[in-house]
C-alpha positions as CSV (number, residue, x, y, z in Angstrom):
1,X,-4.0,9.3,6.8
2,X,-5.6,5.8,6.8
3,X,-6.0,5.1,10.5
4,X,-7.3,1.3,10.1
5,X,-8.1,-1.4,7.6
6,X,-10.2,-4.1,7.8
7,X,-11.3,-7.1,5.4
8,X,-13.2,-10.4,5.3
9,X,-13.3,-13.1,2.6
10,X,-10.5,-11.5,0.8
11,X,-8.5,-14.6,-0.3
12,X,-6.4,-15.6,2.5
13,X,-7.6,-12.3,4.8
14,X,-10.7,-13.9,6.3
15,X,-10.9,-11.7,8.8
16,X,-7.8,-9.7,8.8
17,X,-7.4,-6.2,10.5
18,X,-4.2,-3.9,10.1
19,X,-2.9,-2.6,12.4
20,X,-3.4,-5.3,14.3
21,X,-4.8,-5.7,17.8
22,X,-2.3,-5.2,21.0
23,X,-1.8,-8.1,22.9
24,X,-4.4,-10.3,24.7
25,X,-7.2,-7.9,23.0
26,X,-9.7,-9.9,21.6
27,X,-12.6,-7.4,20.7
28,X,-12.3,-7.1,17.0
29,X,-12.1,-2.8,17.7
30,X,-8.9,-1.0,17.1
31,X,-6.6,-0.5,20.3
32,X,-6.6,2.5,21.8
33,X,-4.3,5.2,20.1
34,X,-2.5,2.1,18.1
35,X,-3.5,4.1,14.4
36,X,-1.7,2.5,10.9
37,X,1.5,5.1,11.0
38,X,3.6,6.7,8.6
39,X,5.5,3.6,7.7
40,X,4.6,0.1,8.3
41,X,7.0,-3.3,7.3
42,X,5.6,-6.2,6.5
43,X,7.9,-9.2,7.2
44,X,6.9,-13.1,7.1
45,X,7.1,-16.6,5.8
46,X,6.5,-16.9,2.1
47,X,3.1,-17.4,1.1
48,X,2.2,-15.7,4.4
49,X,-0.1,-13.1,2.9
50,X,2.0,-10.2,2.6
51,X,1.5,-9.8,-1.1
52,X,-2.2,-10.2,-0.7
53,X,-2.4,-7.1,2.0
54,X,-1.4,-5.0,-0.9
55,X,-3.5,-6.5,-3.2
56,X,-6.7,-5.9,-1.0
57,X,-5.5,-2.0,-0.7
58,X,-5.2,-1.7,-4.1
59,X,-8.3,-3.2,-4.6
60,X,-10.2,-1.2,-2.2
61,X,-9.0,1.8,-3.4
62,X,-10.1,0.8,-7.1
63,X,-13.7,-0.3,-5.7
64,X,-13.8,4.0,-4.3
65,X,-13.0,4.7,-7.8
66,X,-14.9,2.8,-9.8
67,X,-12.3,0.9,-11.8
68,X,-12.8,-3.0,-10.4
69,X,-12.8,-4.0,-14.2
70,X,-9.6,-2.5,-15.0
71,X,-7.6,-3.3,-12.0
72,X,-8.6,-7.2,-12.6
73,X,-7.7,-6.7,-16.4
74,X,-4.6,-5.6,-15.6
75,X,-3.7,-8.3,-13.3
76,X,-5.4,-11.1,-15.7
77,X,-7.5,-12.4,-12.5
78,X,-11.2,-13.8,-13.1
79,X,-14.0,-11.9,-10.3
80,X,-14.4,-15.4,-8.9
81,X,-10.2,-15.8,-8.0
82,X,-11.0,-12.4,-5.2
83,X,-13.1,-14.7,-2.4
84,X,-11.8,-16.8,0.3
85,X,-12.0,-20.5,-0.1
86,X,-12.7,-21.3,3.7
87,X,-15.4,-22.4,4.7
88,X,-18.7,-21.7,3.2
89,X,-17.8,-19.8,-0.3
90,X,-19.7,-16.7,-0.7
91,X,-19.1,-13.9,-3.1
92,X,-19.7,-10.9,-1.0
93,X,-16.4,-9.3,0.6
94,X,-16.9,-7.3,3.7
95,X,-14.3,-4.2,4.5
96,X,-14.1,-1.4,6.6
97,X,-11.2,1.5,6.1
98,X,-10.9,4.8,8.5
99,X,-9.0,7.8,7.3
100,X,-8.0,10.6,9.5
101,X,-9.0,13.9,7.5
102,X,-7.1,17.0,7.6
103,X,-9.4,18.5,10.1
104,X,-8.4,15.7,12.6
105,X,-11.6,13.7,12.7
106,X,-12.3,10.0,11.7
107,X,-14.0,8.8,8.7
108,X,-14.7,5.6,8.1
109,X,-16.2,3.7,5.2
110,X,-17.7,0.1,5.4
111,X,-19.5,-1.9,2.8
112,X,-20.0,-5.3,1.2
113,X,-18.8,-5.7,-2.3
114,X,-20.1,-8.7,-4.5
115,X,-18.0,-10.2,-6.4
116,X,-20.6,-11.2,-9.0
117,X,-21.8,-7.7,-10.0
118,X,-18.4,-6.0,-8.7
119,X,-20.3,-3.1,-7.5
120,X,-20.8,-2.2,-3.6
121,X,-24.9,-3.9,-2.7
122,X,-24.3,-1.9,1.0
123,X,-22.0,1.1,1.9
124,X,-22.3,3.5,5.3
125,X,-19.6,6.2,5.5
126,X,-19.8,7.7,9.1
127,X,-18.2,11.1,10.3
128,X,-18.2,12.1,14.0
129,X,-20.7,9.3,15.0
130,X,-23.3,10.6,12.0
131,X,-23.6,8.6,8.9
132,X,-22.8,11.0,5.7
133,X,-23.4,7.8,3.5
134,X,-25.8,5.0,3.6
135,X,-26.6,2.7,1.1
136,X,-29.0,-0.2,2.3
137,X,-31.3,-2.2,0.6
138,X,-31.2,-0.3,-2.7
139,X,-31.9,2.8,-0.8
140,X,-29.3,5.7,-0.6
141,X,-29.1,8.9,1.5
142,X,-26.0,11.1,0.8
143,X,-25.2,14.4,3.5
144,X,-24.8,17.6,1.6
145,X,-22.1,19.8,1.8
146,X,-22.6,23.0,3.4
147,X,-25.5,25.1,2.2
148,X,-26.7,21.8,-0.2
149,X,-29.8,19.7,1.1
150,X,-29.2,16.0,2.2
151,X,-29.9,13.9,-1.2
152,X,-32.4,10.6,-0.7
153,X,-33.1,8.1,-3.5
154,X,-35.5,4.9,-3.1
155,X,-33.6,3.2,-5.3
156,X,-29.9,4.4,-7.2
157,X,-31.1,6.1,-10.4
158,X,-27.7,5.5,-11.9
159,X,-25.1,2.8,-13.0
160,X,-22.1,2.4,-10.9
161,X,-19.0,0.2,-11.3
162,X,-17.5,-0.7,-7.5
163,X,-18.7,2.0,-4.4
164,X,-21.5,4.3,-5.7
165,X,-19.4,7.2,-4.5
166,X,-17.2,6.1,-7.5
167,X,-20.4,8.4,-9.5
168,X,-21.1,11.3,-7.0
169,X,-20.8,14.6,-7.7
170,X,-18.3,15.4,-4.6
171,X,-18.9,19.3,-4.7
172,X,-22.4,18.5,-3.8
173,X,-21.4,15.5,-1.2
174,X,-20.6,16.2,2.4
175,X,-16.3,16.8,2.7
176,X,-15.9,13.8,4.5
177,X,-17.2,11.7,1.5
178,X,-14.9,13.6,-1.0
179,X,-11.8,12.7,1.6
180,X,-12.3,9.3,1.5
181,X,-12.6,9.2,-2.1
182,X,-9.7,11.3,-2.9
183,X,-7.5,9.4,-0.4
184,X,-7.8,6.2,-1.7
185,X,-7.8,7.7,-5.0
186,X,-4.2,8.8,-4.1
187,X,-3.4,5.3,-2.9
188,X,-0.5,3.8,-5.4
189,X,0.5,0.2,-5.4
190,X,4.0,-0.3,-6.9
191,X,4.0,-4.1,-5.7
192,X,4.5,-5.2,-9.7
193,X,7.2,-3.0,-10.7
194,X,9.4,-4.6,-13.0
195,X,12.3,-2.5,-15.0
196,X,11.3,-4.4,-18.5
197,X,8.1,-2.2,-17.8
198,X,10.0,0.7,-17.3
199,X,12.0,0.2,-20.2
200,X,9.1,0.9,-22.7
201,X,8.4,3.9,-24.4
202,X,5.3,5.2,-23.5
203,X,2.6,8.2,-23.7
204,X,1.6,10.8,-21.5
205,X,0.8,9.7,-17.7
206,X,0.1,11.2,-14.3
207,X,1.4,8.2,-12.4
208,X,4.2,5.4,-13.6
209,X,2.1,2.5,-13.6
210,X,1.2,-0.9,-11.8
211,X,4.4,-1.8,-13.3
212,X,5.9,1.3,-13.8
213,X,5.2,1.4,-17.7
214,X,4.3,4.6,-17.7
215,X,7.4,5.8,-15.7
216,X,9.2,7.7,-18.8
217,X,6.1,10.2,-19.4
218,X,5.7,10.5,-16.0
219,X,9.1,11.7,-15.7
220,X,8.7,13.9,-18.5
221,X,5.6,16.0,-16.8
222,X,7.1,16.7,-13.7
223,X,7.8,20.4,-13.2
224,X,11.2,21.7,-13.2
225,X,11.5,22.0,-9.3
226,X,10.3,18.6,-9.4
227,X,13.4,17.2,-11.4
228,X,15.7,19.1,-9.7
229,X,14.4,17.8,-6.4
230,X,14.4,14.4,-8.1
231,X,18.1,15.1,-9.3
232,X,19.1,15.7,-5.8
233,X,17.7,12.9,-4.4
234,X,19.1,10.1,-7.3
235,X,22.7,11.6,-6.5
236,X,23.4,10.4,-2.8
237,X,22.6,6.8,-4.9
238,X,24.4,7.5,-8.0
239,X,27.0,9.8,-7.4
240,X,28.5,9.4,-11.2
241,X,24.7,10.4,-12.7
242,X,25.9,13.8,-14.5
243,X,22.4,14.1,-15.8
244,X,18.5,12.6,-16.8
245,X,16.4,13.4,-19.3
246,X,13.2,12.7,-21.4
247,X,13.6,12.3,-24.8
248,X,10.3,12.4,-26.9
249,X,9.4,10.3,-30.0
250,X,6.9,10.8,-33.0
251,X,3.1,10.7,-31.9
252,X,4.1,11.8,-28.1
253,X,6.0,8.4,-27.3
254,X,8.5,9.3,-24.2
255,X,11.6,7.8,-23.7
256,X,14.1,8.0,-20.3
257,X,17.9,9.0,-20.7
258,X,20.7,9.0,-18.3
259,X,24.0,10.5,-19.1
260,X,26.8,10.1,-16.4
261,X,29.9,11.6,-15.4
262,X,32.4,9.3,-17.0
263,X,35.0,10.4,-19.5
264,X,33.4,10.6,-23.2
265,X,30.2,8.8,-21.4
266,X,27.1,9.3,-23.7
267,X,23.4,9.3,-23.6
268,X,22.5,6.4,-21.9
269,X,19.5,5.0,-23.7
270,X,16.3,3.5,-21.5
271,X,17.1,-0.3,-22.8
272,X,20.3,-0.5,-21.2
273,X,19.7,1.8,-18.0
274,X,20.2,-1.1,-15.0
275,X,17.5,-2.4,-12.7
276,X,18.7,-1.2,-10.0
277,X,18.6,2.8,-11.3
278,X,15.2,1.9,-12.7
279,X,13.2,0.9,-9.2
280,X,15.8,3.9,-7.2
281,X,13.8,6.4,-9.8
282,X,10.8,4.6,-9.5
283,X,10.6,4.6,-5.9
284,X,11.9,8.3,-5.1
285,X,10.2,10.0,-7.8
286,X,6.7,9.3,-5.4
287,X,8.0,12.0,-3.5
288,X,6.9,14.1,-6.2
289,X,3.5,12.6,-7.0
290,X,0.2,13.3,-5.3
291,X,0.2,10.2,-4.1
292,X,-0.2,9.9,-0.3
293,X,-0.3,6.0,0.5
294,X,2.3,4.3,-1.4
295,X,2.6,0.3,-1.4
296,X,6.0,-1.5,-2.0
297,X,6.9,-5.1,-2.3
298,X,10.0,-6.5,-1.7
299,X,11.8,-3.5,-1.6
300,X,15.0,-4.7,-1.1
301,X,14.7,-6.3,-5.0
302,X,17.2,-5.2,-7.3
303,X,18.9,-2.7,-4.9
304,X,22.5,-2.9,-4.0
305,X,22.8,-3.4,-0.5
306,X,24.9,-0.2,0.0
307,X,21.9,1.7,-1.1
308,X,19.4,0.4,1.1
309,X,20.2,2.2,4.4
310,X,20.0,5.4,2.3
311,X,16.6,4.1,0.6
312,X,15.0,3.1,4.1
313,X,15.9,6.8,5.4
314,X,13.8,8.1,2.2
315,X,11.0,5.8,3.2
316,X,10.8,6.7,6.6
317,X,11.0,10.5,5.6
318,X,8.5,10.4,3.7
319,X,6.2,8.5,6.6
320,X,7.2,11.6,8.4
321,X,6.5,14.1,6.0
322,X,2.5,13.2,5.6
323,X,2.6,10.6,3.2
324,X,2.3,7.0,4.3
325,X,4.3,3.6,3.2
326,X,3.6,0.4,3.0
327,X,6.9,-2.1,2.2
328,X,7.2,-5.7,2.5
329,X,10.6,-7.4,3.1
330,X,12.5,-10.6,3.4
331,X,15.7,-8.7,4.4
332,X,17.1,-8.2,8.2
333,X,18.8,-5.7,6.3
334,X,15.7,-3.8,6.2
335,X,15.0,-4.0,9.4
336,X,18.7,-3.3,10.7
337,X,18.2,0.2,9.0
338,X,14.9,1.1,11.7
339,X,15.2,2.8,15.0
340,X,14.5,0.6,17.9
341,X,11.3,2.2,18.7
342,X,10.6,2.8,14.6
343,X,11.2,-1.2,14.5
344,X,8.5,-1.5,17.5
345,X,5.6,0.5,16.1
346,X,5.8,-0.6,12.6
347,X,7.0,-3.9,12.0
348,X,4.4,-6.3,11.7
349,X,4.6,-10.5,11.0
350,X,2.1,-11.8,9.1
351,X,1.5,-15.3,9.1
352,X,-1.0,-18.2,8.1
353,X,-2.7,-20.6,10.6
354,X,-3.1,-24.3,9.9
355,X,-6.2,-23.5,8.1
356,X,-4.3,-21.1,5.6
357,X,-6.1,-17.9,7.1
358,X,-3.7,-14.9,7.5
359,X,-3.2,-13.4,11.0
360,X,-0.7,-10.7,12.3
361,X,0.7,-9.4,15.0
362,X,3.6,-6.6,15.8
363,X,6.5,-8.4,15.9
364,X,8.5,-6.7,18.4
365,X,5.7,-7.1,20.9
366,X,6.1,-11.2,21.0
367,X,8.6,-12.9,24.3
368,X,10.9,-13.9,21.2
369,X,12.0,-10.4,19.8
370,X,11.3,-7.7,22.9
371,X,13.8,-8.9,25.2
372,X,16.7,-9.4,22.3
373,X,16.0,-6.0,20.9
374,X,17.4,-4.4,24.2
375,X,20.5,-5.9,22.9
376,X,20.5,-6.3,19.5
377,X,19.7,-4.1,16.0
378,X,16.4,-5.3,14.4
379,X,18.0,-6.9,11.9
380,X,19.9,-9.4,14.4
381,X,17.0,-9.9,16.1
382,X,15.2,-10.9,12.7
383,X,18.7,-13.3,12.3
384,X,18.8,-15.0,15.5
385,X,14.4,-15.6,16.0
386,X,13.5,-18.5,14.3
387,X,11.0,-17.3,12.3
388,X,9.1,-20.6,11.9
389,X,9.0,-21.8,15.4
390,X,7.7,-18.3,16.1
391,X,4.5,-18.8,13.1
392,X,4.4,-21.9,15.1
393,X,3.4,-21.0,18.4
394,X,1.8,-18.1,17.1
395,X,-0.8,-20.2,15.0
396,X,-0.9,-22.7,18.4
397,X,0.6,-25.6,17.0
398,X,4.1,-25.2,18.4
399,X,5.8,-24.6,22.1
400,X,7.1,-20.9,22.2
401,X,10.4,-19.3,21.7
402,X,13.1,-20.7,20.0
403,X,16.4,-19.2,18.9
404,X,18.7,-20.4,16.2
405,X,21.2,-21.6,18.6
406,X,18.8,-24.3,20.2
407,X,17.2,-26.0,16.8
């Protein structure tokens, strides 16, 4: 589980930290016992910066593997587009990410990655106080696992692309250096899904894509306690889905098919499945991926509002069930669909100062929303705070509490 996350010179996250202190603590540590949960909504302005937290996960997670060059390929973004344009303009981006391992202790990885040779030029991975990973000044010492000798090296005798535990040979590496690989390995942004993407045929995958290109062959590799798990979940959403298959194409192109329970209903061909059927699949089929930190934006998009309540109850399960989510929303919807105290722990505004730099704060712990949502659902709350007035005494250029009623 990724406890904290922290980032500097990241676009608009110039110093940004999530979750995000508790009130009046200024010390730039995480709060006690206030850990990133098993579900976290991101709700703010547009252009707030909500998008851009996803990004930097995703890009974090593709620095551990060693795949910076893809990941900006695939996004059609220049090195030079990644750094903050505040202040002095540097290309070195500073981050520092904890992950809570399955023993129970804390490891966490910091390390300045330039932007210029996209690999990592400083990295210290610390367990239990000890560093298991330090990388300073061209010098690297690595911890052994059991039984293996701590490695040293004067200077990295090897190539690397992004963190230079992207080239380690883990089974040699101390275990807290293969779990922070692995996790963030398993880390899976789905903040470009788009149903033309899904649409395509396409070749064997392990995951469905960015964009969810590879969704069909995905699909198709699952094993059969996996569809019928999937089949049971897609049916509280679409009750008249008889059936779903994968049908397969010369040179191993992979197709998706739906068939549903209507009178003399066909195969329903992937071109003309609906958007809405295409993100549903998308989204629950992650509860049968290895996947354990799954990233969402605007998850309300193309999903009928009679489905969300159901959708948000998968989400939250699967925060529950070990894996963690990360959604962004515009809806009060959304929100109406959270226990009170699911609402307090895991919603969090973001929002820009009058500089442009991104700041957050939980949004349930500000005068505005605390005392309404004794009263009211969430969502209401969301409704009746003006959000703007809010971002404007937040970012001190506004007086404090405003309701819709008295603008």
């Amino acid at each position: 589980m990724i406890t904290r996350f922290h980032i500097e010179n990241f676009k608009s996250l110039v110093n940004f930290t999530l979750p995000p202190d508790d009130p009046d603590v200024d010390s730039g540590l995480p709060p006690t016992g206030r850990e990133l949960g098993g579900f976290t909504c991101l709700i703010g302005l547009n252009g707030s910066g909500k998008s851009t937290l996803l990004q930097a996960f995703d890009f974090i997670a593709h620095i551990a593997t060693g795949k910076v060059k893809d990941w900006l390929g695939r996004r059609d973004w220049k090195k030079g587009e990644l750094v903050s344009h505040f202040g002095k303009k540097t290309p070195v981006i500073i981050f520092t990410i904890g992950l809570r391992t399955t023993v129970g202790t804390v490891v966490e990885w910091t390390a300045r990655f330039n932007t210029t040779s996209l690999k990592c030029t400083a990295e210290t991975i610390t367990s239990a106080g000890k560093d298991i990973l330090k990388l300073e000044e061209g010098r690297l010492t690595v911890a052994g696992a059991p039984g293996v000798p701590e490695q040293r090296y004067e200077k990295v005798p090897w190539e690397y692309e992004g963190a230079v535990m992207s080239s380690l040979k883990m089974v040699d590496a101390d275990p807290g250096i293969a779990e922070m690989k692995t996790a963030l390995a398993h880390l899976c942004s789905l903040e470009l899904l788009s149903p033309q993407l899904m649409r395509r045929k396409a070749r064997a995958a392990q995951d469905i894509g960015a964009g969810g290109e590879k969704l069909s062959p995905f699909l198709d590799q699952l094993q059969s306690t996996a569809k019928t798990n999937l089949y049971a979940l897609l049916c509280p959403f679409y009750p008249q889905l008889e059936t779903w298959n994968v049908r397969g194409y010369r040179a191993g192109w992979k197709s998706l098919r739906i068939k549903e329970s209507y009178p003399d209903s066909g195969m329903i061909e992937t071109g003309h499945i609906n958007d809405g059927f295409l993100r549903v699949i998308a989204i629950l089929a992650q509860a049968q991926s290895p996947h354990q930190f799954l990233l969402f934006d605007e998850i309300e998009n193309g999903i009928n509002p009679a489905l969300v309540e159901k959708l948000m109850d998968f989400l939250v399960g699967l925060g529950q069930q070990g894996k963690q989510v990360v959604v962004t929303t515009h809806s009060p919807m959304i929100l109406n669909f959270l226990d009170d105290q699911v609402a307090r722990d895991s919603v969090i505004l973001l929002y820009k100062t009058p500089a442009g730099k991104t700041l957050s704060c939980r949004y349930f712990d500000q005068p505005e929303t605390s005392q309404k949502l004794k009263a009211l659902g969430p969502g209401e709350v969301f409704v009746d705070t003006d959000l703007t007035k809010l971002v404007e005494r937040l970012s001190g250029s506004a007086s404090p509490a405003v309701t819709k009623e008295e603008v």
